[in-house]
N, CA, C and O atoms as CSV, one atom per row, in Angstrom:
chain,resi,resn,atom,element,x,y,z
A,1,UNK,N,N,-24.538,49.956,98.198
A,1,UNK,CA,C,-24.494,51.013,97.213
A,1,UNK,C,C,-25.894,51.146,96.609
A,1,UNK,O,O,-26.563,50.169,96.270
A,2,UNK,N,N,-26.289,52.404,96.497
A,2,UNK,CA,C,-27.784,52.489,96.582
A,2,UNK,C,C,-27.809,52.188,94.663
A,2,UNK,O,O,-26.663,52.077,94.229
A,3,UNK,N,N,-28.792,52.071,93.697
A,3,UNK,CA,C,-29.712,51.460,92.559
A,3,UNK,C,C,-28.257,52.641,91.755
A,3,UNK,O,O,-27.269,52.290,91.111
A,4,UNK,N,N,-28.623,53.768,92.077
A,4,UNK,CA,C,-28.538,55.010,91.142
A,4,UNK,C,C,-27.183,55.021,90.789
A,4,UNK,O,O,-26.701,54.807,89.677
A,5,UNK,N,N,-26.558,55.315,91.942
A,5,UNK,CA,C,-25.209,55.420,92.266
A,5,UNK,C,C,-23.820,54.132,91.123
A,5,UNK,O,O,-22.775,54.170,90.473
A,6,UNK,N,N,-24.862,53.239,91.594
A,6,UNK,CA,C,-24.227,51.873,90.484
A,6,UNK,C,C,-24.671,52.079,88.944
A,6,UNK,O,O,-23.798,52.303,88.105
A,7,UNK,N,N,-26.050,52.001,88.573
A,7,UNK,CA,C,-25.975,52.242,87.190
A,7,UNK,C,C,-25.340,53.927,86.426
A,7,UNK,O,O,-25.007,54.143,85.261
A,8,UNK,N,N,-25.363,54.902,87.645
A,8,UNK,CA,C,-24.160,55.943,86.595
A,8,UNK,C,C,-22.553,55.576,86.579
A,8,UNK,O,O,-21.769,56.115,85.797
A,9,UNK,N,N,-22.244,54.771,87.370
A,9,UNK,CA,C,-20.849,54.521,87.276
A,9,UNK,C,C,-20.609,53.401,86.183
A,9,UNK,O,O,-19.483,53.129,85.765
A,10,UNK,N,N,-21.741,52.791,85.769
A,10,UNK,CA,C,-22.100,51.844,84.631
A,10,UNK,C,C,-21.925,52.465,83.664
A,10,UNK,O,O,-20.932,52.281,82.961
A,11,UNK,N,N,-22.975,53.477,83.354
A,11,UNK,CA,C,-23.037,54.381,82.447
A,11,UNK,C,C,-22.122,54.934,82.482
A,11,UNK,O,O,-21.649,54.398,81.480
A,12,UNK,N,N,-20.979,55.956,82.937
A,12,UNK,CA,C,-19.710,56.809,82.745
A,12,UNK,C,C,-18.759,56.057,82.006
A,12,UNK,O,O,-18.176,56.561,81.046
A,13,UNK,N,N,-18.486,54.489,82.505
A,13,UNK,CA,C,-17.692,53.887,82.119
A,13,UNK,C,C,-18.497,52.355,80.834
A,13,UNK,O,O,-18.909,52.525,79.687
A,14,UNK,N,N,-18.463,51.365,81.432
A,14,UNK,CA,C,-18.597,50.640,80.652
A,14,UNK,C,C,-19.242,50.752,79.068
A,14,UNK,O,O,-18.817,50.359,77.981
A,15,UNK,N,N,-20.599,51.553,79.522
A,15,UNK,CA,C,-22.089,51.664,78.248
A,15,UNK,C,C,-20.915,52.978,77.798
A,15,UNK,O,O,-20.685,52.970,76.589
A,16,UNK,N,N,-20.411,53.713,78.327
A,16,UNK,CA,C,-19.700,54.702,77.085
A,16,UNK,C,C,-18.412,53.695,76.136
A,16,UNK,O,O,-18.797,53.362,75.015
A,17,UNK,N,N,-17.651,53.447,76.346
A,17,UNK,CA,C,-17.628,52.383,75.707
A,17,UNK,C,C,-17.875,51.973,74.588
A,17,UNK,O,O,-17.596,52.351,73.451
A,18,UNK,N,N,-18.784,50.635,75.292
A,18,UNK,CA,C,-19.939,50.043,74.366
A,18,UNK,C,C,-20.269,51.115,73.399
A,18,UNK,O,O,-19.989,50.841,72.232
A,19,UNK,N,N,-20.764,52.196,73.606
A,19,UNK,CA,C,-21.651,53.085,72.484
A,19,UNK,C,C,-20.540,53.906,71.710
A,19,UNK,O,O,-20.789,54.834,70.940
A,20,UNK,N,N,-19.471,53.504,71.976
A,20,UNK,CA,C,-18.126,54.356,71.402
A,20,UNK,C,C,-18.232,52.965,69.919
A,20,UNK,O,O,-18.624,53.085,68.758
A,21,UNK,N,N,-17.765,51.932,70.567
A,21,UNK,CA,C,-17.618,51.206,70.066
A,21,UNK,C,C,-18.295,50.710,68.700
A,21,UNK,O,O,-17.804,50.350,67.631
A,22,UNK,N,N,-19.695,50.838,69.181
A,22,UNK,CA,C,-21.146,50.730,68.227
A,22,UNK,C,C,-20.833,51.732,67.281
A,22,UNK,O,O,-20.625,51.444,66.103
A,23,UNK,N,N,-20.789,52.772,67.669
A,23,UNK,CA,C,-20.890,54.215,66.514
A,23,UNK,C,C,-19.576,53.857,65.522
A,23,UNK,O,O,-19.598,53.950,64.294
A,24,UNK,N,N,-18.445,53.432,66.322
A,24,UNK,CA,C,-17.442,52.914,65.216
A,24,UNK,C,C,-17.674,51.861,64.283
A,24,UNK,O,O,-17.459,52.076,63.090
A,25,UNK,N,N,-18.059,50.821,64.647
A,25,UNK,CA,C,-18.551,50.173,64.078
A,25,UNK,C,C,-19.703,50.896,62.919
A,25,UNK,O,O,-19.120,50.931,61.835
A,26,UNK,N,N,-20.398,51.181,62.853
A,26,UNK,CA,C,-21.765,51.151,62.007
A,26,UNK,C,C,-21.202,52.540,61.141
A,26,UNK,O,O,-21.789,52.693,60.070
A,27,UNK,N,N,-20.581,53.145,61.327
A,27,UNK,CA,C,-19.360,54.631,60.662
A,27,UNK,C,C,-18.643,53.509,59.540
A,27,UNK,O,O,-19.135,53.489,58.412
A,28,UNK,N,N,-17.448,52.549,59.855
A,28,UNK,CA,C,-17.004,51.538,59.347
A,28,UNK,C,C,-18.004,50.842,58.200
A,28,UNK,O,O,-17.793,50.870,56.987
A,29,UNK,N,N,-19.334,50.104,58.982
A,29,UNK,CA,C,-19.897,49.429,58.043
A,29,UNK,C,C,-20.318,50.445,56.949
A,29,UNK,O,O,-20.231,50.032,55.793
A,30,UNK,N,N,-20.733,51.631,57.128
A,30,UNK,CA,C,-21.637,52.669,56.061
A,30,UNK,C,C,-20.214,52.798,54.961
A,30,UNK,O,O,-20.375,52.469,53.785
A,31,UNK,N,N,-19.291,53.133,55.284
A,31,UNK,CA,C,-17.912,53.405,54.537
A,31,UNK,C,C,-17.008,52.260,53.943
A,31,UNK,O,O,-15.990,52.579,53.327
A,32,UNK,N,N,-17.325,51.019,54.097
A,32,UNK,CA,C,-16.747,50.038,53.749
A,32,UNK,C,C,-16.954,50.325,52.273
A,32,UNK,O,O,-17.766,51.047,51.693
A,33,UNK,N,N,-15.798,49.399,51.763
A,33,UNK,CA,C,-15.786,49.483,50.087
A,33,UNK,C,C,-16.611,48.647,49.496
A,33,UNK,O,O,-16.703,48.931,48.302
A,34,UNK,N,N,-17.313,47.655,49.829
A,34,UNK,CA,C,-18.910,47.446,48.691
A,34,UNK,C,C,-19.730,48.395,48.489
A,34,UNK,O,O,-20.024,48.596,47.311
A,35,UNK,N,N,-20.229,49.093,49.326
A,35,UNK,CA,C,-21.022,49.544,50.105
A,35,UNK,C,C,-21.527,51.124,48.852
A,35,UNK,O,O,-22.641,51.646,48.791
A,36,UNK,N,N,-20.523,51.434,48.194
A,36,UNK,CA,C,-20.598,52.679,47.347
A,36,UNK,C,C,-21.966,52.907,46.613
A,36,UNK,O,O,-22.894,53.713,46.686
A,37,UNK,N,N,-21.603,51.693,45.797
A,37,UNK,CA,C,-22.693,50.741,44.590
A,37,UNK,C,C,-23.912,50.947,44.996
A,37,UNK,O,O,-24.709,51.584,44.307
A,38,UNK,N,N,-24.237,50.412,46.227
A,38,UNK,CA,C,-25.708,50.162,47.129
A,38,UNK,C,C,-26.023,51.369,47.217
A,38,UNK,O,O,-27.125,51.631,46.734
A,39,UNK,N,N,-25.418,52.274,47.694
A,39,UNK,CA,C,-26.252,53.607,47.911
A,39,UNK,C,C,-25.984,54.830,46.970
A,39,UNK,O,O,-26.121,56.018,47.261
A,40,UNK,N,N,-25.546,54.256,45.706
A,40,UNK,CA,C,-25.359,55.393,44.551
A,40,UNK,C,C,-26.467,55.226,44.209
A,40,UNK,O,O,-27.242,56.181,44.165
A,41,UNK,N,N,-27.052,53.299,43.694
A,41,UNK,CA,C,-28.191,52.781,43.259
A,41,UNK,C,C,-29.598,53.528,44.385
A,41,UNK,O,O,-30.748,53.812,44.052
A,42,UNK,N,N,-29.129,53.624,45.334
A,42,UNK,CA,C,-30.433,54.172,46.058
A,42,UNK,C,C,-30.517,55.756,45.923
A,42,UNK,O,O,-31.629,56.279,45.997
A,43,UNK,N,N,-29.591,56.397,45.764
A,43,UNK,CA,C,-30.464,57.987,45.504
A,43,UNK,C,C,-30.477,58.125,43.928
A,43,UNK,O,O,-30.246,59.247,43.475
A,44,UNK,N,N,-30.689,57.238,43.184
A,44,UNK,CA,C,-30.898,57.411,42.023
A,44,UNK,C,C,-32.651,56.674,42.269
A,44,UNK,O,O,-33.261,56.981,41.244
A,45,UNK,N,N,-33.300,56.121,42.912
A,45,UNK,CA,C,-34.070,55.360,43.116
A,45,UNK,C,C,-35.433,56.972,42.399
A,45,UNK,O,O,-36.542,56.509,42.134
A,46,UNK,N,N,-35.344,58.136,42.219
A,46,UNK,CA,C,-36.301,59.175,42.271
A,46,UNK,C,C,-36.545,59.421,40.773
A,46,UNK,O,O,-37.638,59.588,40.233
A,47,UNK,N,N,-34.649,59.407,39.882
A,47,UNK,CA,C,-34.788,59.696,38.643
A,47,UNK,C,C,-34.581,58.571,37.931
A,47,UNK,O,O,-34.005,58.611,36.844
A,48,UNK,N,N,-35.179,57.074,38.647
A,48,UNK,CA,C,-35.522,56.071,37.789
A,48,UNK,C,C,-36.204,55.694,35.851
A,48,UNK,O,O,-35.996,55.104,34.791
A,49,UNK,N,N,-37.441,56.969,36.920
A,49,UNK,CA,C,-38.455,57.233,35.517
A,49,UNK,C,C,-38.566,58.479,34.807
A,49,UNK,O,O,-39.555,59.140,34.491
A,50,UNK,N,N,-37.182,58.675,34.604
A,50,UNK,CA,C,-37.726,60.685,34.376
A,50,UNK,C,C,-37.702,60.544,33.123
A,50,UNK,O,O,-37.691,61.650,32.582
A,51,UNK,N,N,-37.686,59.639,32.349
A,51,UNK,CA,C,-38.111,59.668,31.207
A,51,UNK,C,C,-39.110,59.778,30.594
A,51,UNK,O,O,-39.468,60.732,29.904
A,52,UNK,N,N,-39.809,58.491,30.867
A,52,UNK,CA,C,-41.404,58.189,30.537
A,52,UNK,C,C,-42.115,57.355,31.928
A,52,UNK,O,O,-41.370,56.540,32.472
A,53,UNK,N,N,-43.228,57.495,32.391
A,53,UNK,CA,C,-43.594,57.056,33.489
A,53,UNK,C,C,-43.098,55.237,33.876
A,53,UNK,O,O,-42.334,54.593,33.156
A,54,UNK,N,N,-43.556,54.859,34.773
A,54,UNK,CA,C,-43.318,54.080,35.583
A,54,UNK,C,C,-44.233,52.945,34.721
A,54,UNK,O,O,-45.317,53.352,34.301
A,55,UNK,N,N,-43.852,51.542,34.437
A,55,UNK,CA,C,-45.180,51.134,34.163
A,55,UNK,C,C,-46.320,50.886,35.249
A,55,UNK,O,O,-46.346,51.435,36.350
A,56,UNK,N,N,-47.081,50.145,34.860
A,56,UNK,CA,C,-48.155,49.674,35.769
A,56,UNK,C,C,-47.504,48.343,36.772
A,56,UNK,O,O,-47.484,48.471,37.996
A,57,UNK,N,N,-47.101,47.358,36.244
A,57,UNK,CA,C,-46.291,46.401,37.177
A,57,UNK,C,C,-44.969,46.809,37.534
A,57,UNK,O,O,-44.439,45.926,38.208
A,58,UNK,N,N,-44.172,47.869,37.338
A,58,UNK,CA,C,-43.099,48.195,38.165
A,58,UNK,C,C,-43.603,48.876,39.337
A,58,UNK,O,O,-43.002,48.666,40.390
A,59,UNK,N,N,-44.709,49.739,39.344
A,59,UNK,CA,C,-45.263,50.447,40.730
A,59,UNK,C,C,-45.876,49.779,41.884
A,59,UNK,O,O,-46.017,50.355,42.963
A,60,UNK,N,N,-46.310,48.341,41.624
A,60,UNK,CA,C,-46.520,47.522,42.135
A,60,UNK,C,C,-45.590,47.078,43.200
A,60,UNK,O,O,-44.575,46.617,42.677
A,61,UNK,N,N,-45.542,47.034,44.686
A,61,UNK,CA,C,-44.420,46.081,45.446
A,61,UNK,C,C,-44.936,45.231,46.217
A,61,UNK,O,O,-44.219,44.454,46.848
């Protein structure tokens, strides 16, 4: 069976799959229930300082 012929029948079946599988997974991890907290805290990450600026050692990383 020639190179080609074997890795698309790989690919049709097994790696689809696998990449079914992956995308469920990492869909799952983003939606899990800790998970809210972490990324409310991150798009707030812009109007941190909309008050009064940033100091000098918080701009620092």
């Amino acid at each position: 069976m020639e190179s080609y012929t074997l890795l698309r029948q790989f690919a049709d079946s097994w790696m689809l799959l696998l990449l079914f599988a992956f995308f469920i997974g990492v869909v799952a991890w983003a939606f899990r229930p800790g998970s809210s907290k972490v990324y409310a805290d991150t798009a707030d990450i812009p109007f941190r300082h909309a008050d009064k600026p940033a100091a000098p050692e918080e701009t620092r990383t």
